[in-house]
C-alpha positions as a Markdown table, in Angstrom:
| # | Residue | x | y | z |
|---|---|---|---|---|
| 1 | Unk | 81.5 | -46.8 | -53.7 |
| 2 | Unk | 79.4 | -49.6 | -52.8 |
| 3 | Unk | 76.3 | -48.3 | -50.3 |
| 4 | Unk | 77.2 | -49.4 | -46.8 |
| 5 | Unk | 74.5 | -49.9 | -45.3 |
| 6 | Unk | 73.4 | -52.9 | -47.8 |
| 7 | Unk | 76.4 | -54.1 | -49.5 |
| 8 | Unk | 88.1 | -55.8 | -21.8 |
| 9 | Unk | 89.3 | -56.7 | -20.5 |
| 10 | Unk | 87.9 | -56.0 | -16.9 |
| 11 | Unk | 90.7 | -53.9 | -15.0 |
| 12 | Unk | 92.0 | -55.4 | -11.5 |
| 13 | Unk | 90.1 | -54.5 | -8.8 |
| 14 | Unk | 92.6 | -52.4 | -6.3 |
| 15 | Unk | 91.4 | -52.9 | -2.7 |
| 16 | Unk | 93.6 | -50.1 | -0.8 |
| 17 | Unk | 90.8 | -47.9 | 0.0 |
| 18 | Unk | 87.1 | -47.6 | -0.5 |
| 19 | Unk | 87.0 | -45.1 | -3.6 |
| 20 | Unk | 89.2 | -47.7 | -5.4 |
| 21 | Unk | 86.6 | -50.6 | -5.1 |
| 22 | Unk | 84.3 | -48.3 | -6.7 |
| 23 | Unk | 86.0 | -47.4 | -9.2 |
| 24 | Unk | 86.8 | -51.0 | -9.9 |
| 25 | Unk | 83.1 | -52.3 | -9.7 |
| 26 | Unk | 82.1 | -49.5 | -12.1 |
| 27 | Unk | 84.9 | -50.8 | -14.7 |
| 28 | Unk | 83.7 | -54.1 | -14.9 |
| 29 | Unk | 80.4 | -52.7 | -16.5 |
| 30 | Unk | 81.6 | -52.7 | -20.3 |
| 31 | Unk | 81.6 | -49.0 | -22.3 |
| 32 | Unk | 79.8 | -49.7 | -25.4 |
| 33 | Unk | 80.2 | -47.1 | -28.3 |
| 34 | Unk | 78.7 | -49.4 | -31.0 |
| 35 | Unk | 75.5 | -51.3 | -31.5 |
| 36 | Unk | 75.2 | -53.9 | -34.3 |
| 37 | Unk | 71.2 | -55.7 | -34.2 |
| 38 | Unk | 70.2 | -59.0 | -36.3 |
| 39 | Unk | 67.3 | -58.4 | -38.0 |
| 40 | Unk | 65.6 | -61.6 | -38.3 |
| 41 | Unk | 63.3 | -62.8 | -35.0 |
| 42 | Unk | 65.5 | -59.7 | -33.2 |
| 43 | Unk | 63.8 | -56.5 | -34.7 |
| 44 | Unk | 61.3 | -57.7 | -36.9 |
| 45 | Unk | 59.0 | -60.8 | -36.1 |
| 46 | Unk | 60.0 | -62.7 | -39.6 |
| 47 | Unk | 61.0 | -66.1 | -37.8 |
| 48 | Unk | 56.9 | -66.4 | -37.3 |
| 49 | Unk | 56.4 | -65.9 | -40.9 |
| 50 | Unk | 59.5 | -68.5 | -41.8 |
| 51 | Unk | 58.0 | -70.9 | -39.7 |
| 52 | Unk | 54.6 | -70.9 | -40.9 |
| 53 | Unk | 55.6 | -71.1 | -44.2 |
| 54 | Unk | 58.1 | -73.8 | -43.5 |
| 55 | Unk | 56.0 | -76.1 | -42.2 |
| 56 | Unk | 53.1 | -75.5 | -44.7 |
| 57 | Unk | 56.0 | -77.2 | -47.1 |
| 58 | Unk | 57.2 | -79.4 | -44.5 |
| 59 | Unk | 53.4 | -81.0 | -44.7 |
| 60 | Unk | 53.1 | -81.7 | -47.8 |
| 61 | Unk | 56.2 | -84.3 | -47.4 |
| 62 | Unk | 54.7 | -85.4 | -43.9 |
| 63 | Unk | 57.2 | -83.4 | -42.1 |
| 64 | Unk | 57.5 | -81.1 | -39.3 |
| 65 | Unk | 60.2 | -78.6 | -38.2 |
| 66 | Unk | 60.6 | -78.7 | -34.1 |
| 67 | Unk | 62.3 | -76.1 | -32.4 |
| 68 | Unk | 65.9 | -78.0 | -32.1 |
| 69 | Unk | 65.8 | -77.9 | -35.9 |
| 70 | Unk | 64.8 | -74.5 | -35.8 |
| 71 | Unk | 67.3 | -73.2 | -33.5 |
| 72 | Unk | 70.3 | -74.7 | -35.9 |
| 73 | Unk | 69.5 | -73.0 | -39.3 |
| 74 | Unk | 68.5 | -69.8 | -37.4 |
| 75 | Unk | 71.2 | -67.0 | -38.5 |
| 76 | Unk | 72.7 | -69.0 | -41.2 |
| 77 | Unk | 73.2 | -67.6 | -44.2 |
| 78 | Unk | 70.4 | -69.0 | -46.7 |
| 79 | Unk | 71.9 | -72.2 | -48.4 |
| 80 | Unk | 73.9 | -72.8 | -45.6 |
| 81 | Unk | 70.0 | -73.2 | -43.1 |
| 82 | Unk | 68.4 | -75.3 | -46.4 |
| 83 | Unk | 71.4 | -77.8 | -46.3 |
| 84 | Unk | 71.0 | -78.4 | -42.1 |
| 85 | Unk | 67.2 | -78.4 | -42.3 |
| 86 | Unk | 67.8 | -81.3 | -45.3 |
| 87 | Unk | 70.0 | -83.0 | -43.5 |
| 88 | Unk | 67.8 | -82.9 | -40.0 |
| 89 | Unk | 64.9 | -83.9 | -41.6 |
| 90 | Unk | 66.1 | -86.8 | -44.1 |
| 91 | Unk | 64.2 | -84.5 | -46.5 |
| 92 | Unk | 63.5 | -86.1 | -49.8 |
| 93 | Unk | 64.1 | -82.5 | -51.6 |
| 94 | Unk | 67.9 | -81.1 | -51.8 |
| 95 | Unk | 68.8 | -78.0 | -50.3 |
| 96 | Unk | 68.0 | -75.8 | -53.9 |
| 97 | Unk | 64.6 | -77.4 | -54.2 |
| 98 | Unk | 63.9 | -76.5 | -50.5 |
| 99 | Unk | 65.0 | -72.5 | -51.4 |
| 100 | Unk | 63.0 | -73.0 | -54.5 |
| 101 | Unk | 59.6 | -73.9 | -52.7 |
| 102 | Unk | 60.3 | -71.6 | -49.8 |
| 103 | Unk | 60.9 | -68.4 | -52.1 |
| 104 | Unk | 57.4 | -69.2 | -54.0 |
| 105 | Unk | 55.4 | -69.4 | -51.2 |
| 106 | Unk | 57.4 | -65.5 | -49.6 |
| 107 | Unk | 56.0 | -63.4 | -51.6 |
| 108 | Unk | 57.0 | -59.7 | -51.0 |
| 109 | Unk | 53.7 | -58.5 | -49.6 |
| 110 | Unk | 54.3 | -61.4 | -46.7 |
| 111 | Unk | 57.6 | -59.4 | -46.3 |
| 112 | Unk | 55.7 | -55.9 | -45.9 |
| 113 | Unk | 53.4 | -56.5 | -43.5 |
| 114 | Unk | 56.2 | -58.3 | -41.3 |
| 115 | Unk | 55.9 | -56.0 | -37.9 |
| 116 | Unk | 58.6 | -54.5 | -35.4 |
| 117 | Unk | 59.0 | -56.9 | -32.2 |
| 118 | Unk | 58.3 | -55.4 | -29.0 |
| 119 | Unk | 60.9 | -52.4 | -28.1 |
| 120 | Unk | 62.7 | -52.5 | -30.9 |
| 121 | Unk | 61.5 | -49.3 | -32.7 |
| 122 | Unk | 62.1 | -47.6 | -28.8 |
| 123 | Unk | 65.8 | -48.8 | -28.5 |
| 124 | Unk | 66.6 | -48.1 | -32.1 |
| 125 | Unk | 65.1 | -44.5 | -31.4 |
| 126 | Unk | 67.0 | -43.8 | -28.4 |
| 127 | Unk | 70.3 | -44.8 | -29.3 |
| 128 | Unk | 69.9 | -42.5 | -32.6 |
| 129 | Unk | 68.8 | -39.9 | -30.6 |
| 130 | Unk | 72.1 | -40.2 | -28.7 |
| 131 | Unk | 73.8 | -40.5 | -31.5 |
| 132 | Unk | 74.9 | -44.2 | -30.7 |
| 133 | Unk | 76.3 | -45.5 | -34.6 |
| 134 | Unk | 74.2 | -48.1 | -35.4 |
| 135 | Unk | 74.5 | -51.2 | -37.9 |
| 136 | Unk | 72.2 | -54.3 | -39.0 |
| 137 | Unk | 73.9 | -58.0 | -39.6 |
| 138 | Unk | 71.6 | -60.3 | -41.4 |
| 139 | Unk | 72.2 | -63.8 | -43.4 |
| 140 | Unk | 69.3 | -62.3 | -45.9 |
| 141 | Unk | 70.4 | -60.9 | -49.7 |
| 142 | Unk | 70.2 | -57.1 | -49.9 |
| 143 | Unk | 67.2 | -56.7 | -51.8 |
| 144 | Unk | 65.5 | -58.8 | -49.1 |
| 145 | Unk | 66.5 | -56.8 | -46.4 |
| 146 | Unk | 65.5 | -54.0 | -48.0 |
| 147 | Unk | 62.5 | -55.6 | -49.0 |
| 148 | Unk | 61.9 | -56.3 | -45.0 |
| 149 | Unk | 62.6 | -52.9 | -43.9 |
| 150 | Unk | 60.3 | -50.9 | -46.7 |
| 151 | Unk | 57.5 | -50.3 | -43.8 |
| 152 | Unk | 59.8 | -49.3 | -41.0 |
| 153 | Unk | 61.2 | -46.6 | -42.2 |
| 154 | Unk | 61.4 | -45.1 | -39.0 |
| 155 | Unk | 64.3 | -47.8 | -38.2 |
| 156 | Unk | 66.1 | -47.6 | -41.4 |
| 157 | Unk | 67.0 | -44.3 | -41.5 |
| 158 | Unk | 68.9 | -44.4 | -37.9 |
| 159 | Unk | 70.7 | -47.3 | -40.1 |
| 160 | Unk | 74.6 | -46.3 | -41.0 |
| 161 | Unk | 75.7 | -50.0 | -41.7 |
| 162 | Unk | 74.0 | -52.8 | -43.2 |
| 163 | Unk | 75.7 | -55.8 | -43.7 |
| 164 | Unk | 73.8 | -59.2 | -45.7 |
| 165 | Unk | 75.6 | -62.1 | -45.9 |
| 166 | Unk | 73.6 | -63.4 | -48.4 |
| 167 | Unk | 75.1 | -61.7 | -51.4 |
| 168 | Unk | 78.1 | -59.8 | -49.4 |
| 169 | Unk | 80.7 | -60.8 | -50.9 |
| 170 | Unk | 83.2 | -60.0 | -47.6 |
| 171 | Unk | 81.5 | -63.0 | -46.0 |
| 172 | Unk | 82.9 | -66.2 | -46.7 |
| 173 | Unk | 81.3 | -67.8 | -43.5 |
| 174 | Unk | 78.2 | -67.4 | -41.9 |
| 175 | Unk | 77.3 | -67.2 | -38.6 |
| 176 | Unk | 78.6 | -69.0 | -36.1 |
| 177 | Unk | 81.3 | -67.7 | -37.8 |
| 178 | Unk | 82.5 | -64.2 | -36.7 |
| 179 | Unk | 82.7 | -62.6 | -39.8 |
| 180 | Unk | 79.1 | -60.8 | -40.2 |
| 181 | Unk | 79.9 | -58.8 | -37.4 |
| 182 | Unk | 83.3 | -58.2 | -37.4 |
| 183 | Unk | 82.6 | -56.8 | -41.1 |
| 184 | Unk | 80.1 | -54.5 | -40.3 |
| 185 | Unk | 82.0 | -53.1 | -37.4 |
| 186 | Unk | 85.5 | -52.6 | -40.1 |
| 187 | Unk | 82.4 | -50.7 | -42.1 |
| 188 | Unk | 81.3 | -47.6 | -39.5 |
| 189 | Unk | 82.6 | -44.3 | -40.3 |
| 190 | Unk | 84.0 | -43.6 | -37.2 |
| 191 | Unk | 85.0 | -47.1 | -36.1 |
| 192 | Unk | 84.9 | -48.5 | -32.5 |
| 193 | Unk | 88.1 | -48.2 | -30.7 |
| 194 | Unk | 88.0 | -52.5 | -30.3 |
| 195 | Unk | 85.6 | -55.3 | -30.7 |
| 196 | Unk | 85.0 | -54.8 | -26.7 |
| 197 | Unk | 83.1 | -51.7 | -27.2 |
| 198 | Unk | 80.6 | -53.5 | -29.7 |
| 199 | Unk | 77.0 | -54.7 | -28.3 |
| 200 | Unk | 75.2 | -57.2 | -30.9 |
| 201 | Unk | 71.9 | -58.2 | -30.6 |
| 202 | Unk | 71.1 | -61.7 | -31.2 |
| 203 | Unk | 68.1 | -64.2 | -30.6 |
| 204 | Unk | 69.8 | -67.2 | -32.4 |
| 205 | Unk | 72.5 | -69.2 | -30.3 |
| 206 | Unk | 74.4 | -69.0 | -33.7 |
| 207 | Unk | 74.3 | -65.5 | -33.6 |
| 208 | Unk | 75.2 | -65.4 | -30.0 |
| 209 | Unk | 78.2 | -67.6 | -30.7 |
| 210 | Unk | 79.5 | -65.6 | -34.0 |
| 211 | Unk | 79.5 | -62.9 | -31.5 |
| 212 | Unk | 81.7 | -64.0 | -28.9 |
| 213 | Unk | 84.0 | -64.9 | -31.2 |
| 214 | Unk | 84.0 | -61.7 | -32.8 |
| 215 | Unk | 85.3 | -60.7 | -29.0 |
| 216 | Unk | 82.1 | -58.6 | -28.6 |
| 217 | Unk | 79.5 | -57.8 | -25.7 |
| 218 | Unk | 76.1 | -59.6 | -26.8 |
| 219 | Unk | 72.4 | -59.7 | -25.7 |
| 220 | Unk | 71.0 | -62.7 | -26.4 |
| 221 | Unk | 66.8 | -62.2 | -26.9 |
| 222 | Unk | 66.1 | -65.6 | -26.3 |
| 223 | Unk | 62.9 | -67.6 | -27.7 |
| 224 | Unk | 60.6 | -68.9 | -24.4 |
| 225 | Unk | 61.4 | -72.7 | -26.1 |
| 226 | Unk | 65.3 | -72.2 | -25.6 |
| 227 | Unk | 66.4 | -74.5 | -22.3 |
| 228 | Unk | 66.5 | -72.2 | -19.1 |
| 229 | Unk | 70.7 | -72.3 | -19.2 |
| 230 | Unk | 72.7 | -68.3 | -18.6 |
| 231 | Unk | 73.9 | -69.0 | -22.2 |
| 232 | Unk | 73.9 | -71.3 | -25.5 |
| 233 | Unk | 75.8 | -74.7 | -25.1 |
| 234 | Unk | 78.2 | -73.5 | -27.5 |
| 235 | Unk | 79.6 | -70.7 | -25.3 |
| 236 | Unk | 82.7 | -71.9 | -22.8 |
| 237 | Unk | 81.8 | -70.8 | -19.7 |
| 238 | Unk | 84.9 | -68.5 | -19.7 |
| 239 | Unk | 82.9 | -66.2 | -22.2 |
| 240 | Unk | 79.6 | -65.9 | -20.0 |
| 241 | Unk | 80.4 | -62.8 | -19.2 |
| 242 | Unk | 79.9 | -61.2 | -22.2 |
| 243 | Unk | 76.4 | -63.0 | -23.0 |
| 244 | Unk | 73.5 | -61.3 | -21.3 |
| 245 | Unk | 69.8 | -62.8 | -21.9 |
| 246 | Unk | 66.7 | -61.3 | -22.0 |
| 247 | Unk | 63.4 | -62.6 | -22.6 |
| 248 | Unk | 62.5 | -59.2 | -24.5 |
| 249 | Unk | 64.4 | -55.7 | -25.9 |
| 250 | Unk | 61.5 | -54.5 | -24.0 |
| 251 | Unk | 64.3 | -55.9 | -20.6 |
| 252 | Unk | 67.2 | -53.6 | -22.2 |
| 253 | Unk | 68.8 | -51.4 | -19.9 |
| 254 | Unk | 71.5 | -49.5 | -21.8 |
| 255 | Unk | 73.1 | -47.5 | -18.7 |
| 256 | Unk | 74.2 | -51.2 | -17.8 |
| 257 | Unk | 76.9 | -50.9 | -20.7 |
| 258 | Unk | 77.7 | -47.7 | -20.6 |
| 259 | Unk | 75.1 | -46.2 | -23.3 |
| 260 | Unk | 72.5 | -43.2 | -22.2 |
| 261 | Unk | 69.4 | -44.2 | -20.0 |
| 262 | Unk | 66.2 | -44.6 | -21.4 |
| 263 | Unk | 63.3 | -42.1 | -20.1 |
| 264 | Unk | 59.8 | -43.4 | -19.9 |
């Protein structure tokens, strides 16, 4: 068997008493059992590394990648982000050439040296600890993601579920599709009950979106250059509800969804 890690509704409130409305209020909070993370720009800081290394290419054509560019090939699965970046750019390279340069210039030690982002080693920690099932979704290939995680051991091992779109061959759509994460919830031993009681989280509006549409609870890490808005542009407003954003997972405060409280 293939390894698999790498291969509410709101009730209505009742007002006839006082106990009731309580009870209500505390409902609308969601109950998360399940935690799926992106791994990219979310728990290790590889989108600095990407973008260093993309414009370094990107000069030698008298280019240059801005941030809207950035933010629509973010969470795409590999060919899918080359083929938007050619596109955007008028690039005089096709998407293959651009994968070409880009894997030439990524050499593995660049990978090794990547570091965790701010509270991301703490939250991975305490949800183990509480023995919260936890799962990666990333557009990467296998061997990548492994490649990524080789000094962070620490993280990996709380790992159950890693899911790669890259080379998986269950996902025929990447992100915003909902299929990455819908995927690695089917793949958890002990599956959640329903996509409401899954919290993914995301610093790519694509990611945010595949989410929603996967019908689960998301916190959306944003970068300091997205615009100032609740949520992406993508999400109908109907679905804000389920997008929280936070400018770090350092903000995280898991008794808001129903998981254990940190301790400082």
């Amino acid at each position: 068997m293939q390894d698999a890690r790498v291969s509410s509704s709101q009730r209505p409130i009742a007002w006839t008493s006082g106990l009731s409305i309580i009870s209500a209020l505390l409902n609308m909070w969601p109950s998360i059992s399940h935690v799926i993370f992106d791994v990219d720009g979310l728990l290790l800081d590889t989108e600095s590394l990407y973008s260093a290394i993309s414009n370094e290419i990107l000069e030698e054509y008298g280019l240059k990648m801005t941030y809207d560019t950035k933010r629509k090939i973010m969470g795409r699965k590999p060919l899918e982000a080359a083929s938007v970046l050619v596109n955007e750019l008028s690039a005089p390279f096709t998407a293959f050439e651009w994968i070409s340069m880009f894997k030439a210039r990524l050499t593995l030690d660049k990978w090794h040296l990547v570091p965790p982002l701010p509270g991301a080693e703490k939250l991975v920690l305490h949800l183990a600890k509480h023995d919260v099932p936890i799962a990666v979704a990333t557009g990467c290939r296998s061997d990548e993601l492994r490649h990524k995680m080789r000094n962070h051991q620490t993280l990996w091992k709380h790992i159950s579920v890693a899911v790669a779109s890259g080379d998986d061959p269950m996902i025929r759509h990447g992100k915003p599709e909902p299929d990455i994460f819908l995927t690695a919830a089917s793949r958890f031993t002990n599956q959640p009950e329903n996509s409401d009681a899954v919290l993914v989280f995301e610093d790519s509006p694509l990611g945010v979106e595949a989410a929603v549409r996967a019908g689960m609870h998301v916190i959306w890490v944003a970068a300091p250059e997205e615009p100032p808005s609740a949520i992406p542009e993508t999400i109908h407003p109907s679905a804000a509800s389920r997008v929280t954003r936070l400018p770090s997972l350092l903000e995280f405060k898991p008794e808001n969804f129903g998981l254990p409280q940190m301790q400082e």
